[in-house]
C-alpha positions as CSV (number, residue, x, y, z in Angstrom):
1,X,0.0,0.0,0.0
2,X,1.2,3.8,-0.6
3,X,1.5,6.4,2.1
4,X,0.3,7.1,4.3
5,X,-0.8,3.8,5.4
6,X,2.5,2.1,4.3
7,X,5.8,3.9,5.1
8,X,9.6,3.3,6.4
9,X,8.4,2.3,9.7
10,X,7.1,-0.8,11.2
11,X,3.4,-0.5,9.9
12,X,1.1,-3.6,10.4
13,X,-2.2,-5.3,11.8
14,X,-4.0,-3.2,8.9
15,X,-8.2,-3.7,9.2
16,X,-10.4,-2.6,6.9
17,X,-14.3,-2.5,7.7
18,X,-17.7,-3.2,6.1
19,X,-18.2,0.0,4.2
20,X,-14.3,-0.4,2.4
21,X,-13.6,3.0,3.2
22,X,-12.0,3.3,7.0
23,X,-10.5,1.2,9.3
24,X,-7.2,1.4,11.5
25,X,-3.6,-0.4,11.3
26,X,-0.5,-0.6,13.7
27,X,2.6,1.3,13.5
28,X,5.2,2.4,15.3
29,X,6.0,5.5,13.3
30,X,5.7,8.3,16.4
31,X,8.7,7.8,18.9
32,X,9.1,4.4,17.8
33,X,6.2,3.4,19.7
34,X,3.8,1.2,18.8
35,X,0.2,2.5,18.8
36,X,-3.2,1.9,16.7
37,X,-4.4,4.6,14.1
38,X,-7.6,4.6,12.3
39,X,-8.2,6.2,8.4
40,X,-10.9,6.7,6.6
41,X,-11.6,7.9,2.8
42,X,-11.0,11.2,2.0
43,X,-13.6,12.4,-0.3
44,X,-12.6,15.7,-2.8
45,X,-14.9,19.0,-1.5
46,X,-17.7,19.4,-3.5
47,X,-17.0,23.0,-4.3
48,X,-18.6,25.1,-7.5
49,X,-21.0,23.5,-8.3
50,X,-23.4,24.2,-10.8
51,X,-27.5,23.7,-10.6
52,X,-28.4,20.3,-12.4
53,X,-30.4,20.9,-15.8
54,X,-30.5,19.6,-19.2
55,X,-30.6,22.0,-22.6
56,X,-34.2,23.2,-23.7
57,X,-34.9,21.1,-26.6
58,X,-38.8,22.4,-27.2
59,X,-39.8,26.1,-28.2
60,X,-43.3,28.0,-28.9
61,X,-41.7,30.2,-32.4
62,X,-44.0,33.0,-33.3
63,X,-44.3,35.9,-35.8
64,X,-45.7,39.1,-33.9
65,X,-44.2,41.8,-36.5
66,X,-46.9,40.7,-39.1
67,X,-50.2,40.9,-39.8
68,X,-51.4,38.6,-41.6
69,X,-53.5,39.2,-45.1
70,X,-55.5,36.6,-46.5
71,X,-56.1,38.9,-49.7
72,X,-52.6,38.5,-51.0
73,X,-51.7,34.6,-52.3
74,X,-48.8,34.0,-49.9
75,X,-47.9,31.4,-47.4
76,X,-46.2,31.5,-44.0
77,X,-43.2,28.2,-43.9
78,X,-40.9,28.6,-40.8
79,X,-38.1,27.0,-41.3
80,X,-36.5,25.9,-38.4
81,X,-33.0,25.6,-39.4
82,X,-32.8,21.5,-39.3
83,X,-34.8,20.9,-42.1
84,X,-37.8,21.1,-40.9
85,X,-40.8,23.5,-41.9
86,X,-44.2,24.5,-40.6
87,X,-46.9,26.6,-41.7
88,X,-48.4,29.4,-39.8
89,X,-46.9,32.3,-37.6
90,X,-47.1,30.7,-34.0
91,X,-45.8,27.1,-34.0
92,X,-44.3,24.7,-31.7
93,X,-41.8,22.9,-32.5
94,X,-38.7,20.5,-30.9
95,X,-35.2,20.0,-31.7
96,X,-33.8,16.7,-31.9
97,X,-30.0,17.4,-30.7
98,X,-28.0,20.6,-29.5
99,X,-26.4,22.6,-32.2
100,X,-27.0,26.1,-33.7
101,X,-30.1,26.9,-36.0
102,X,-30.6,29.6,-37.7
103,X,-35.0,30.3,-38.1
104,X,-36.4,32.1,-40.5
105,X,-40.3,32.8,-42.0
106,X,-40.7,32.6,-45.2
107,X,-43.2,34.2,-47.0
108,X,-43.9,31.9,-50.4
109,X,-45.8,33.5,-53.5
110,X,-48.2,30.8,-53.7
111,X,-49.1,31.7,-57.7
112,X,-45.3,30.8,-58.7
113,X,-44.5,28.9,-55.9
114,X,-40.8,31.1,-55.0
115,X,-40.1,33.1,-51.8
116,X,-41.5,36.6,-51.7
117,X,-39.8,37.6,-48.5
118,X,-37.5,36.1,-46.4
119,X,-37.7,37.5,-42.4
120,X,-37.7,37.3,-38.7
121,X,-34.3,35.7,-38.8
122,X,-33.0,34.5,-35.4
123,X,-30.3,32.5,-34.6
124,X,-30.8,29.9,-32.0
125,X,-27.7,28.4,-30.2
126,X,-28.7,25.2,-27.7
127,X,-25.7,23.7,-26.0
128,X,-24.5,20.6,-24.3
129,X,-24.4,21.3,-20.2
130,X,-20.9,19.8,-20.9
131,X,-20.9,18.5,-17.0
132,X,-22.6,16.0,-15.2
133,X,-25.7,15.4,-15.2
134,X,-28.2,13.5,-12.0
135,X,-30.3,11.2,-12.8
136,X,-33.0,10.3,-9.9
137,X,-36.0,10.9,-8.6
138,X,-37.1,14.5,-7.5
139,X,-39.2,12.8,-4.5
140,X,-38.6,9.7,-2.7
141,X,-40.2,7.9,0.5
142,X,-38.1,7.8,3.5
143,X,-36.0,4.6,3.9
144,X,-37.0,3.5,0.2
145,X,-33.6,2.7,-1.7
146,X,-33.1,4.9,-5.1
147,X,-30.8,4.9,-8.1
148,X,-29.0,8.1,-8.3
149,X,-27.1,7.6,-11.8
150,X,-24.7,9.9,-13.6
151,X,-25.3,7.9,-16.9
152,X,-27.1,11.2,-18.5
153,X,-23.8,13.4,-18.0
154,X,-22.5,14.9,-21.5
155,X,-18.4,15.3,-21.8
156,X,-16.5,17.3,-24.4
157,X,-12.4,16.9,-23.4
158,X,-13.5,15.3,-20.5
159,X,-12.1,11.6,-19.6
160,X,-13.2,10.7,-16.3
161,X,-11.6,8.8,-13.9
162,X,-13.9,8.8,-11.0
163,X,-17.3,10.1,-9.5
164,X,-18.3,11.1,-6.4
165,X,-21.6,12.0,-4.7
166,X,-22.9,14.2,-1.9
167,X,-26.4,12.5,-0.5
168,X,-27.1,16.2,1.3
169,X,-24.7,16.2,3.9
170,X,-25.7,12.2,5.2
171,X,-23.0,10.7,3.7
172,X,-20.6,10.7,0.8
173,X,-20.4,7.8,-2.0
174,X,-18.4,7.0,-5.0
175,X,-18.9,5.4,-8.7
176,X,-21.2,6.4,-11.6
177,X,-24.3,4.5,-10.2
178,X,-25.4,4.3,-6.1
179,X,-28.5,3.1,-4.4
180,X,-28.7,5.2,-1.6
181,X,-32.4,5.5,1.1
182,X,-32.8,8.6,3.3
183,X,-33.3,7.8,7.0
184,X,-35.1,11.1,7.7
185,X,-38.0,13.8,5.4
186,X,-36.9,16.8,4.5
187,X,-35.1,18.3,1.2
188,X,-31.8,17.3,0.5
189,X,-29.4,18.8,-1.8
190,X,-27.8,16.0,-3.7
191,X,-24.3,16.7,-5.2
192,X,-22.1,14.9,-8.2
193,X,-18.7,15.3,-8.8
194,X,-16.5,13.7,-11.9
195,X,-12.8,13.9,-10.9
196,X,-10.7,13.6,-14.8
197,X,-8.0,11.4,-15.0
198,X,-4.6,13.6,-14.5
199,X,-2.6,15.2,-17.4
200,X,1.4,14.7,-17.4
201,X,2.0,17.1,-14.1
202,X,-0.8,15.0,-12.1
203,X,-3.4,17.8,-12.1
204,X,-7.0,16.6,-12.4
205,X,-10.1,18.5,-13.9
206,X,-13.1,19.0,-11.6
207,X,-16.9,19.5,-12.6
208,X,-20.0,19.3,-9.8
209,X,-23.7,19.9,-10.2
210,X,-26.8,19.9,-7.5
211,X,-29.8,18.8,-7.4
212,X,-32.5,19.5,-4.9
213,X,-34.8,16.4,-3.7
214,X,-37.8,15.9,-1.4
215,X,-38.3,12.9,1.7
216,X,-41.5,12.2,2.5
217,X,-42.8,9.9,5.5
218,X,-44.8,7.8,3.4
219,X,-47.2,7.1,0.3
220,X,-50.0,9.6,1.4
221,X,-47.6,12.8,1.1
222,X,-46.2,11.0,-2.1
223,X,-49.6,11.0,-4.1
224,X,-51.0,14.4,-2.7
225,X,-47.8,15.8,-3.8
226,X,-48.3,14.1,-7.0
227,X,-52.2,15.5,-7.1
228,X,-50.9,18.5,-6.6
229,X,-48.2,18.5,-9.2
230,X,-51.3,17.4,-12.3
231,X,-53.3,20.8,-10.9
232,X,-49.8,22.8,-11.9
233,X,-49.7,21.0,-15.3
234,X,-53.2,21.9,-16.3
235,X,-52.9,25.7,-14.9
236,X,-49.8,26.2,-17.3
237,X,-51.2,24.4,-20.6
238,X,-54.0,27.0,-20.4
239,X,-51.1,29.5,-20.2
240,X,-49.4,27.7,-23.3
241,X,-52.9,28.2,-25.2
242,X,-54.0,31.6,-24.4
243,X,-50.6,33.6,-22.8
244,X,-49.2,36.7,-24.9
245,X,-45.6,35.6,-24.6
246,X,-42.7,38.0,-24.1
247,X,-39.2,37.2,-25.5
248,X,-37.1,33.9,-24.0
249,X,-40.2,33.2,-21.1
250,X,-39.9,29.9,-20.1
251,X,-42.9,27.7,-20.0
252,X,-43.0,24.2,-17.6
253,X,-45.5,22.7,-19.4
254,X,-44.4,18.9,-21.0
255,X,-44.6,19.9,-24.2
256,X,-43.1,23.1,-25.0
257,X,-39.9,24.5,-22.5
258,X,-39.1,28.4,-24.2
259,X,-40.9,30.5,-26.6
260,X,-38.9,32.8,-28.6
261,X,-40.4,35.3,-30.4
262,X,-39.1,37.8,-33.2
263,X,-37.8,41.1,-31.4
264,X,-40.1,43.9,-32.1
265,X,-37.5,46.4,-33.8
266,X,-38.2,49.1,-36.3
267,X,-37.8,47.5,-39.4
268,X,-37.1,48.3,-43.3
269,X,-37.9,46.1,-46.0
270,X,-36.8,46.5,-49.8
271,X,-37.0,44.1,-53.0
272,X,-33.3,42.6,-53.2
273,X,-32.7,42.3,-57.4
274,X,-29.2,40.9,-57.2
275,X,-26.2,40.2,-54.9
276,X,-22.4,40.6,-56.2
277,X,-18.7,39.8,-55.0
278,X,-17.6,43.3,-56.4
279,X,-19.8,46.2,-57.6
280,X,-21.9,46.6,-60.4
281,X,-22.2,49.5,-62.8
282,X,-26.1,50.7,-62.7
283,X,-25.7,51.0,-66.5
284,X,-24.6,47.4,-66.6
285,X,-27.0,45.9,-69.2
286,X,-28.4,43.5,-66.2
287,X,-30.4,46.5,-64.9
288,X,-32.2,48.0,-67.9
289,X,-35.5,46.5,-67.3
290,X,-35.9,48.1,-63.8
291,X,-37.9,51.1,-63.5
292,X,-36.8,51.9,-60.1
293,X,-34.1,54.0,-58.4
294,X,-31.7,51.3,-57.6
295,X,-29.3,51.4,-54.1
296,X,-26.4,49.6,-54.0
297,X,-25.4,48.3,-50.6
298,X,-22.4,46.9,-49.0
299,X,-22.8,43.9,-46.5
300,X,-20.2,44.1,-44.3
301,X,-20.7,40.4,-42.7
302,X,-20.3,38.9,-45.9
303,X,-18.2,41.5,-48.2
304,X,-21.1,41.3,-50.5
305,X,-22.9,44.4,-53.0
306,X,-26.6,44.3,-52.7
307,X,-28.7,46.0,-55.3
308,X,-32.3,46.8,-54.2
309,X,-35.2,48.7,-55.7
310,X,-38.1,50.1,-52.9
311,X,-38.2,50.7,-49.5
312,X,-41.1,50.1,-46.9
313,X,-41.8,50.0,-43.5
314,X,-44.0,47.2,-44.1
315,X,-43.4,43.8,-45.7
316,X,-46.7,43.7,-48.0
317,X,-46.3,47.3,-49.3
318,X,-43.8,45.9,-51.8
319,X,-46.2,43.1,-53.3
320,X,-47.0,45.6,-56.5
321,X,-42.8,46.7,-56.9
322,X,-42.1,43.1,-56.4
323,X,-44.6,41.2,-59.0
324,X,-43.3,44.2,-61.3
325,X,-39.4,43.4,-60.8
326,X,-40.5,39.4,-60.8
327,X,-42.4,39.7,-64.3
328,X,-39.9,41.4,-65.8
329,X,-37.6,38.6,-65.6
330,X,-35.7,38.8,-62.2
331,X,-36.8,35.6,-61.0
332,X,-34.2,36.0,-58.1
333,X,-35.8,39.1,-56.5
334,X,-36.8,38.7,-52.8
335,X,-38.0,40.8,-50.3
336,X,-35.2,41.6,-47.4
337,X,-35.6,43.0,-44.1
338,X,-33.2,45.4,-41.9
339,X,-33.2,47.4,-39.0
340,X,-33.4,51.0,-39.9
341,X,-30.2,52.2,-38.6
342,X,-28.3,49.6,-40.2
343,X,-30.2,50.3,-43.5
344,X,-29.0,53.9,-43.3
345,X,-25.6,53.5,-42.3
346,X,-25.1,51.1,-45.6
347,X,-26.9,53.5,-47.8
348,X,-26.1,56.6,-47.0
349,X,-22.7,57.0,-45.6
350,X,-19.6,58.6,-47.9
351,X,-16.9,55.7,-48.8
352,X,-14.2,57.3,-45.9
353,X,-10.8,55.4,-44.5
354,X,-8.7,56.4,-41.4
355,X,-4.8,56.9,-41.6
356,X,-3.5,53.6,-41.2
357,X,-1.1,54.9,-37.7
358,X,-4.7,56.0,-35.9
359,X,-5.8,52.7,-36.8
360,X,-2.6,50.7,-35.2
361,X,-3.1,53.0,-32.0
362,X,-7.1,52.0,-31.5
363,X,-6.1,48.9,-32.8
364,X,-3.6,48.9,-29.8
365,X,-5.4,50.2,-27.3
366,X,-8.6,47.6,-27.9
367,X,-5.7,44.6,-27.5
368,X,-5.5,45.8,-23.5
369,X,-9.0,44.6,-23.4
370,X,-8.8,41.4,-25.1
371,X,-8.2,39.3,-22.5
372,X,-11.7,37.2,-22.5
373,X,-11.9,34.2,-20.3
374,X,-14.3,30.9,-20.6
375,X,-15.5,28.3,-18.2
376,X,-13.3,25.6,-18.9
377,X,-14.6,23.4,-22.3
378,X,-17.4,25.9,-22.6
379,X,-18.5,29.6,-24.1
380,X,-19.7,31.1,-21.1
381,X,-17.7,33.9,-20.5
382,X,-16.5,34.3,-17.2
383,X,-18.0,37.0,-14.9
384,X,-14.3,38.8,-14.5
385,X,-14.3,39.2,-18.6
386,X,-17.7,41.7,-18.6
387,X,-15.7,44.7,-17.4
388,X,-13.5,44.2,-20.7
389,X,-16.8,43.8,-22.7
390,X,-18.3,46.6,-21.2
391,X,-15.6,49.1,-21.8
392,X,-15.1,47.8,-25.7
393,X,-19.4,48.2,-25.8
394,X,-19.0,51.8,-24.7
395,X,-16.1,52.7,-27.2
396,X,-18.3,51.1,-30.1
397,X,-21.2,53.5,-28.6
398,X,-19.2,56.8,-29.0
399,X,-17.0,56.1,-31.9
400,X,-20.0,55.0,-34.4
401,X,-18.2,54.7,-37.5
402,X,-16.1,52.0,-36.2
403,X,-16.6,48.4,-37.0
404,X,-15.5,45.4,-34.9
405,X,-13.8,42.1,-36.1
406,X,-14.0,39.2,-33.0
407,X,-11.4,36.0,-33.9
408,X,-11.5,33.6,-30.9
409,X,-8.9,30.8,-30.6
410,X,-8.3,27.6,-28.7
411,X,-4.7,25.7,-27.6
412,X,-4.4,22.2,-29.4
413,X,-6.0,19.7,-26.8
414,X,-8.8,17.9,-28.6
415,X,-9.8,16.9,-32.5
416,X,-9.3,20.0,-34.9
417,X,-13.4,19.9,-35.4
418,X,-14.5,20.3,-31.9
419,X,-11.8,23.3,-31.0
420,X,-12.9,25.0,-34.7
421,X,-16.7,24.8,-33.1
422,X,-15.9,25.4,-29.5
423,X,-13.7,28.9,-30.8
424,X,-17.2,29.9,-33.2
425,X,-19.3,29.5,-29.9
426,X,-17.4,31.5,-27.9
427,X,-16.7,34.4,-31.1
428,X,-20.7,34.3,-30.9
429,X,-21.0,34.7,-27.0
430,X,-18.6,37.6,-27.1
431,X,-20.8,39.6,-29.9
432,X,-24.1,38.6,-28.4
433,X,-22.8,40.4,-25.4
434,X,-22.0,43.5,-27.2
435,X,-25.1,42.9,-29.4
436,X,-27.3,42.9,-25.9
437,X,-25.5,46.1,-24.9
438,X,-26.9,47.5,-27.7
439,X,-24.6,47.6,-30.7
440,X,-26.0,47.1,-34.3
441,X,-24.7,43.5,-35.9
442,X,-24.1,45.1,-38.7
443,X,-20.7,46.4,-37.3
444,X,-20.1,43.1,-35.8
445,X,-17.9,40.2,-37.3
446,X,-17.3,37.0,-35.0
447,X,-15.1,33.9,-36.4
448,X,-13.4,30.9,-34.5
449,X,-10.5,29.8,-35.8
450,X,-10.2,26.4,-33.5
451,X,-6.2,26.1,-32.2
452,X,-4.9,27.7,-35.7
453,X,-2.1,30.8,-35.4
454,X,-0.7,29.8,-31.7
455,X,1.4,32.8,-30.5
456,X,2.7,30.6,-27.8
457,X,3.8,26.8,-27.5
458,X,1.0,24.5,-26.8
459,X,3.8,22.4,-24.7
460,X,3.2,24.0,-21.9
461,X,-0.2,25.0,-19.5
462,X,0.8,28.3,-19.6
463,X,1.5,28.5,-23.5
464,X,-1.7,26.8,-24.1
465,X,-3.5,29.4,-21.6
466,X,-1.9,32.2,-23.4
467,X,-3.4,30.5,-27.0
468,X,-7.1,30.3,-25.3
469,X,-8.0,34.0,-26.7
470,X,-10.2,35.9,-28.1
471,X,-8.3,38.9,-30.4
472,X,-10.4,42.3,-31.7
473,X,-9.5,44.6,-34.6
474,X,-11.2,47.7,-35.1
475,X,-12.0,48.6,-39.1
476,X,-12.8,51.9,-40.5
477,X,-11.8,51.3,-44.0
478,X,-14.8,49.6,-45.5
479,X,-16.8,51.4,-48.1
480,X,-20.2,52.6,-47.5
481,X,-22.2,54.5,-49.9
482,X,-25.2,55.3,-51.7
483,X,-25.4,55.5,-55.9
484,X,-27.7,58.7,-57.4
């Protein structure tokens, strides 16, 4: 055996009891006398940990922008970005696995059977927990044994080596599965802990959840609670049915978990006639059949040229410029829709560019505030990173003609495929930030670029925690303008 229990003393007599986890031995390690010590297991501290819960997999999507008019032939088609559809503007609808969705309404000219407007696009992000996960009853019978599994759990980077558990301060178990019965009633706080098996200096990876439980006496209190628990469901599906949502309100009923809703924002829409990788001339021969003032555009997310005819405030006002532009042979035209401000700032700003040394000294001064942190294995920026955030959201708020490019990186640990997709995530997190402090996506780029362009060695913990980064650069030199 290893220390303590077995050293370069005279260490004997060793007893181990019933529950494998204490028991004493002889030694005469202190003053070379001989004297009896017990042990027992010494269980890691269940510190950090996070509440138990599994991603929301179910969503009420609804169109409130809209109204609808059944004099026009057009259809409503959601599509829910996993290739599924559904008719209608409120629908319900689940997702089979985590991933990100991008939803959009389409609005389908039912006389020629394209897409007359494409809107109400949201992006939807649902994630893996990426810790353990407890698997048990929420109410149990006093002195009635239970499973309490960790078999749901979900790992990325992760190798485990072993679990612990917490049975709310009673006693303390190990192993992925335990049957375990509560002596007393009362509510317990249940705890699980995976302990990863150690890298090359010995250090080992920790990750805890909670989960609250109820001990009752006996079956009575178990089936009124149970009564009492079918009243709840039948309150909230009336809610489902006849509640006017507001955005991300979360619903308990079995069927449906979120609703998310389109954000009510002042709005443009225009009739999009083509999109280009470099400009077009408004002479070029493509446009002659248009008998509309034409804007040209510049997408900044994409480095596309967006010619457009129209502009309305609402989406059906374009149905006569649209079945014009349509019959005249541009099958491709679509209605779009923008936010105002970001519809003004690409159409009517003057093509400008900063000198190139006052763009290094932003440029500089934005680096002092890259230093974004993550929960380990996750995009969730850590609460010491907002201050950063906060300060580059404020910047973006005075200086308005700046835009913002987010590149987030990971070390090399784990397959190329999951770093590229854990590095998007967390690019996304850090502009949904500045997006919910209010600056327009428009002047907002985000890419991951997985453990690519190290600026350290990946040999090291420190090199590796130098690589884990996100890096900004400020651009001013990208053309805006409108064409007379």
């Amino acid at each position: 055996m290893k220390a303590p229990i077995n050293t370069e003393f005279d260490d004997y007599a060793f007893l181990l009891r019933d529950d494998g986890e204490s028991g004493y031995f002889s030694s005469n390690r202190e003053n070379m006398n001989d004297d009896v010590y017990s042990f027992e297991y010494a269980y890691p501290e269940f510190v950090g940990c996070q509440e138990n819960y599994k991603p929301f997999m179910c969503y009420l999507i609804e169109e409130t922008n809209l109204t609808y008019i059944d004099s026009l032939p057009l259809a409503y088609i959601w599509d829910y970005g996993d290739g599924t559809t559904a008719n209608g503007f409120k629908n319900e609808h689940c997702y089979a696995d985590t991933g990100f969705y991008e939803i959009k309404l389409n609005i389908i000219d039912t006389l020629t059977g394209v897409t007359y407007a494409t809107i109400s696009d949201m992006e939807l992000l649902i994630e893996k927990p990426n810790q353990p996960y407890i698997t048990s009853p929420d109410t149990l019978i006093m002195n009635d044994e239970a499973l309490f599994s960790s078999i749901e759990s979900t790992f990325d980077g992760f190798e485990i080596e072993e679990w612990f558990w917490g049975m709310g301060g009673e006693k303390n178990l190990r192993g992925a599965d335990v049957n375990y019965a509560f002596d007393r009633p009362g509510n317990y706080q249940i705890k699980l802990l995976a302990l990863s098996i150690p890298d090359e200096s010995g250090f080992q990876q920790k990750s805890c959840v909670y989960k609250n439980i109820l001990i009752v006496e006996n079956e009575l209190e178990l089936e009124i609670l149970r009564e009492m628990k079918v009243e709840e469901e039948i309150i909230e599906e009336e809610i489902v049915l006849n509640y006017d949502y507001l955005e991300d309100e979360i619903v308990e009923a079995d069927h449906i978990e979120e609703s998310i809703i389109e954000e009510a924002v002042e709005s443009t829409y225009y009739v999009e006639v083509a999109e280009a990788e470099e400009p077009m001339a408004l002479d070029d021969p493509f446009f002659e059949k248009i008998k509309h003032e034409i804007t040209e555009r510049y997408h900044l997310e994409d480095s596309t040229y967006v010619y457009s005819v129209g502009q309305a405030k609402e989406v059906f006002a374009l149905w006569d410029i649209y079945k014009e532009v349509l019959d005249s042979g541009y099958v491709s035209a679509i209605v779009k829709q923008d936010r105002i401000a970001a519809f003004k700032d690409e159409t009517e700003k003057v093509g400008f560019s900063e000198p190139e040394n006052e763009r290094e000294e932003w440029n500089r001064t934005i680096t002092d505030f890259a230093n974004i942190q993550f929960d380990n294995n996750s995009s969730k920026i850590k609460t010491e990173s907002l201050g950063s955030l906060d300060y580059i959201a404020a910047m973006m708020s005075i200086e308005e003609e700046f835009d913002l490019k987010i590149d987030a990186y990971t070390d090399d640990k784990g397959n190329d495929n999951y770093n590229k997709t854990l590095s998007e995530r967390r690019a996304t997190a850090v502009k949904k930030y500045l997006l919910r402090k209010g600056i327009d996506p428009k002047r907002l780029i985000s890419l991951g670029h997985g453990e690519a362009n190290p600026i350290s060695s990946n040999e090291t913990e420190l090199g590796r925690a130098i690589n884990r980064r996100v890096e900004f650069e400020i651009h001013m030199d990208l053309i805006k303008f409108k064409l007379e």
